[in-house]
N, C-alpha and C positions, 0 to 999 in steps of 0.2 A: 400357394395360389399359382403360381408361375408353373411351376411344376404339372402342376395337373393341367395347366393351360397346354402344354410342351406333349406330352402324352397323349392330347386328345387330338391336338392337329398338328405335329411335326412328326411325334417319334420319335424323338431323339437319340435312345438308343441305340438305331439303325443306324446312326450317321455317324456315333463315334468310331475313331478306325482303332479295328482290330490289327493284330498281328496277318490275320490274310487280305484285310484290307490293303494293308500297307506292302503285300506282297503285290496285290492288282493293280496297287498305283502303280509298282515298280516294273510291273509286267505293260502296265497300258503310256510307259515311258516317262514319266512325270519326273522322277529322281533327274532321269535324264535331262528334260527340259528344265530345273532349277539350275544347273551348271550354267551355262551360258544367258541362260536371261539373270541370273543374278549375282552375275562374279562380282567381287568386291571392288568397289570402284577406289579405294583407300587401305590399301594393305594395315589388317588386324580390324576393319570394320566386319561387320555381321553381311552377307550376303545382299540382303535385299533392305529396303526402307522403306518406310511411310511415310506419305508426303503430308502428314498433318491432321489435326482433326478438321471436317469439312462439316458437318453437320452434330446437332445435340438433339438427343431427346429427351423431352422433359415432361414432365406433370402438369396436368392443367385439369381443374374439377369439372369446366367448360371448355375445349378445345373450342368452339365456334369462337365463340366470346374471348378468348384469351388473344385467338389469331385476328381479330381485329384491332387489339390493340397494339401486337406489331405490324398492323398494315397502317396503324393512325401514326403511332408513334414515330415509326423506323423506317416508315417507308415501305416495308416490306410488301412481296405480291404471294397472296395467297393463291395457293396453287393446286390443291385439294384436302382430302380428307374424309371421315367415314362416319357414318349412323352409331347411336349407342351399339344397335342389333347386329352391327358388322361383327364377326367371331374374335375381334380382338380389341371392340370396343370404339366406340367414338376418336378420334383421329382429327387433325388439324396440320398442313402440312403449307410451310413457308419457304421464298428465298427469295433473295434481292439479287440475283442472277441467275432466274429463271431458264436462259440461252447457255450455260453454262452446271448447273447443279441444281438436281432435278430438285432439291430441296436442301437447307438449311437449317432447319427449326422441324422438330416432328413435335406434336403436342398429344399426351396420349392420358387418356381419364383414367385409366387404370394403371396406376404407380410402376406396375413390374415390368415396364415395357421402356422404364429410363433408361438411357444410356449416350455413351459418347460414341463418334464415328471416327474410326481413320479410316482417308485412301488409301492403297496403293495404287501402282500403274500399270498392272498387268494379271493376268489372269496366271499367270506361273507366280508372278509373287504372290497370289492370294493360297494359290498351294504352298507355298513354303508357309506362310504364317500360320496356317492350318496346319500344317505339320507341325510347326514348332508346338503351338500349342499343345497336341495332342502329344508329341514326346513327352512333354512336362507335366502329362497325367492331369490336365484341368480340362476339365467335363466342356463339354460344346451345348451350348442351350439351344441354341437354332442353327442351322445349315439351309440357306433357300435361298430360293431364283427369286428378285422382288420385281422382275421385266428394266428397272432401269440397273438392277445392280444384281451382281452376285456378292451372296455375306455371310458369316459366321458370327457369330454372339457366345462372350462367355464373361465370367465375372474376374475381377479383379481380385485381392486376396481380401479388400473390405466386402465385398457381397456388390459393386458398383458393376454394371452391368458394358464391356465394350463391345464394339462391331467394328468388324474389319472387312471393307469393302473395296471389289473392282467395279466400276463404272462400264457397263455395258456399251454405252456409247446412244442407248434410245433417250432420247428428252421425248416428252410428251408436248403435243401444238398445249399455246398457251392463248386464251381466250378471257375475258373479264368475267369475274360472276360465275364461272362454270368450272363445275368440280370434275378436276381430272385425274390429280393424282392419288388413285385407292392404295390403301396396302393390299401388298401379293405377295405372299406369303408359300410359293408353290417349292415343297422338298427339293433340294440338291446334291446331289451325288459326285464328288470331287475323284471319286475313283475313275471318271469316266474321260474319254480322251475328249477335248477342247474343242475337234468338233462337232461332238454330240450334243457338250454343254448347248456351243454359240447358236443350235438349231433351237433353241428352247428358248432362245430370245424373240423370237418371233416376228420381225421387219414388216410382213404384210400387214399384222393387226396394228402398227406404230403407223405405219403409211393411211391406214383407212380412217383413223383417230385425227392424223394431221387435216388430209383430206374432211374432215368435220366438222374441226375445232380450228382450223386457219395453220398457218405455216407453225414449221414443226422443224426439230434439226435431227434427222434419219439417217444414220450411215449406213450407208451401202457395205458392207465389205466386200462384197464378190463382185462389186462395179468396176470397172477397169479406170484410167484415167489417160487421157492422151493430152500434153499440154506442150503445142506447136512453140518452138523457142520464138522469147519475147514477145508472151503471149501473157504471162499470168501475172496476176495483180501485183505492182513493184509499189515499192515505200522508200522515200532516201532521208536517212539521218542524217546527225553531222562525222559524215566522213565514209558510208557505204551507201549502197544502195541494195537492198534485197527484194526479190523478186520468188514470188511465193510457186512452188511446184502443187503440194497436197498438203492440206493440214489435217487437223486432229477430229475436224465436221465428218473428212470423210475415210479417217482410218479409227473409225471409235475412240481416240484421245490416244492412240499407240506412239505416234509418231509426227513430224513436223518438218517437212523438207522444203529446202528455198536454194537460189543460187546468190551468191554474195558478190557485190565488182565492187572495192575498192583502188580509188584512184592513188597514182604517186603522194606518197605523205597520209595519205588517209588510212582510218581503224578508227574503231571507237576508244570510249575513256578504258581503263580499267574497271572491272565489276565483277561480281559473283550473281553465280543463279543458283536460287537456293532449294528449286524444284524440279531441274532437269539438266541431263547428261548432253551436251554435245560431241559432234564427231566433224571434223573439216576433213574434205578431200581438195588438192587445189589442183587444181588445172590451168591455171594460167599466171604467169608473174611470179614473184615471191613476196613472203611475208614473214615479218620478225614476230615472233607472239612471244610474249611472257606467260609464263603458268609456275606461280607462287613466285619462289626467287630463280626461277631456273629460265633462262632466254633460247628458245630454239627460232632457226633458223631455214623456213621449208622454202620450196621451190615446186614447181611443176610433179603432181606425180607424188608428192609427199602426204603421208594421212597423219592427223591429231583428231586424238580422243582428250578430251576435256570432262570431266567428272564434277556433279555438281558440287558447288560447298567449298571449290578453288576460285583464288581469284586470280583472272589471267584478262588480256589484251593482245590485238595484236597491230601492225602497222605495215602499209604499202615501205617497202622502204627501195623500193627498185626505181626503175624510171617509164614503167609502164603499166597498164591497169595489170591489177590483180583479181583471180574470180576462183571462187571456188564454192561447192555444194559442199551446205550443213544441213547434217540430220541432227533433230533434238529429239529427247523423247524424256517425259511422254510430250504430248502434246500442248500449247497451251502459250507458248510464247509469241505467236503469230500474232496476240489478243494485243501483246506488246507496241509490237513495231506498228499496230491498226491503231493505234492512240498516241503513242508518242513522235513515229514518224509521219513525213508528210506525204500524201500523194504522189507518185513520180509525174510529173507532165507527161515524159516522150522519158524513153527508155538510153538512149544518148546523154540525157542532162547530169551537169553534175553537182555530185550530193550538196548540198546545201551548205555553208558556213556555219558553227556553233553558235548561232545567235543568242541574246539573252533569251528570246521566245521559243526557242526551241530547247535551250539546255531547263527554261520551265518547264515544258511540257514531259522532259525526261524525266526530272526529276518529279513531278505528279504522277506522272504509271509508272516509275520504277517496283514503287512499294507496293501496287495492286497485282504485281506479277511476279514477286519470290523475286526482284532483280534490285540489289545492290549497286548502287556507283561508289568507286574506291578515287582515293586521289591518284593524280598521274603519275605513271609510272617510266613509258618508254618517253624517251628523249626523242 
């Protein structure tokens, strides 16, 4: 069934890569581009990772009916879905972070359409896993643009059907009652250079959707950003203060840039992020940071790369403020410091004491954001 489903509107076929396929990735730079977006971030790990499963698809004999009973049950907000007549059948599409993943839960009437999801966080990792797969001689059952995602589909060696997905960065406006999210199912051609892909996402028809259906989260990527110092939205923990550049809203989930001041004596606890890679650049003061058992010692001018899956810390240990820009990527930890830190008053103030109410609230969104708190470590 599935098969014949795959031949009449994919092709599939056409999408698995041949030996000249794999000569045109190599020609249209792709080999090129996995080096650097996927160096091993832990000597003798694989290249690239997955950030997890994020979404399931599952069987439901009623999609309608199934999805309200996680919208009774769970809470969940139904967020679209499709007609029996739709070409791949009745559809039922859920998430309880709608601002965040376009969906959660797919619910689909016709069995052959199960499967698990993983992210990635970039459009070069989703070439490397496609490649991998395809080295390993297991068949690709779909390859397509879905407008929120780009994905490939194949089976595991039970016959269990996965997807391996980048997140385009378009959320669809969410409105009560109204069905937004269809399947789209339109062919994808990973032999092509990235931005031929990213025109295929289509920004104006996501912008005319929001403009419909009520606010939307739309990234611009070709929008510029100009953010006058001491201008953009700042948050002080117990021990920094971070002040947001661009997040993940408006680089499609790529990336997450902020400027960090920590005062004399101040850093946060030790912890681990178990979803994204940091990078500090300092420019002002110095700082003691630990990263596993090993204690480095930076100053003005000095750059750390931190790799997710370490746990590290670091500390004001000078006698005057320290500041320095962290890139994280992908995106995503901004969501962090919007919950668990507090509003800056005035951009002068200083960060806050570890209160019981606040090391609460850390430890409430630690877990909803891949972040670990370790015991203390620097003196």
């Amino acid at each position: 069934m599935i098969q014949q489903t795959i031949d009449v509107h994919f092709n599939p076929s056409d999408e698995i890569i041949s030996q000249d396929l794999k000569q045109t990735m190599h020609r249209a730079g792709v080999a090129d581009e996995l080096q650097p977006a996927c160096k091993p971030p832990i000597e003798g790990t694989i290249g690239c990772r997955n950030t997890g499963i994020h979404h399931v698809g599952l069987r439901a004999t009623n999609p309608a009916a199934s999805a309200e009973f996680y919208r009774d049950i769970l809470g969940m907000e139904i967020v679209g879905g499709s007609a029996p007549d739709h070409p791949i059948g009745a559809t039922a599409f859920l998430s309880s972070r709608p601002d965040q993943e376009s969906h959660e839960i797919a619910l689909f009437a016709n069995p052959a359409f199960a499967h698990v999801a993983f992210k990635v966080s970039s459009l070069a990792e989703l070439r490397f896993f496609y490649s991998r797969v395809v080295q390993r001689n297991i068949p690709i059952k779909f390859l397509v643009n879905h407008g929120v995602s780009f994905a490939f589909y194949f089976d595991d060696p039970d016959g269990n059907m996965i997807e391996v997905y980048w997140p385009t960065g378009v959320l669809h406006g969410r409105q009560p009652h109204v069905e937004l999210l269809r399947p789209e199912m339109e062919p994808l051609d990973l032999s092509r250079p990235d931005q031929v892909l990213l025109e295929r996402i289509k920004p104006p028809q996501a912008r005319a959707s929001a403009a419909a259906n009520g606010p939307a989260v739309v990234v611009e990527r070709n929008r510029h950003k100009y953010v006058p110092a001491g201008t953009g939205p700042a948050y002080c923990g117990p021990g920094d203060r971070i002040t947001f550049l661009i997040t993940g809203a408006e680089t499609g989930g790529a990336f997450f840039m902020a400027e960090v001041s920590v005062p004399p004596g101040g850093g946060p606890p030790p912890h681990v992020h178990h979803r994204e890679d940091e990078a500090f650049h300092l420019i002002e003061g110095t700082l003691t940071i630990q990263v596993g058992e090993q204690i480095l010692n930076a100053s003005a001018g000095d750059f750390v790369y931190l790799p997710r899956g370490i746990g590290h810390s670091f500390k004001n240990t000078g006698d005057v403020n320290a500041k320095f820009i962290v890139v994280v990527t992908p995106a995503g930890l901004e969501k962090f410091f919007e919950e668990a830190f507090y509003p800056a008053v005035d951009y002068s103030s200083a960060p806050p004491l570890a209160t019981e109410a606040l090391v609460a609230r850390l430890l409430a969104a630690a877990p909803k954001h891949g972040l670990e708190l370790l015991p203390p470590a620097l003196q």
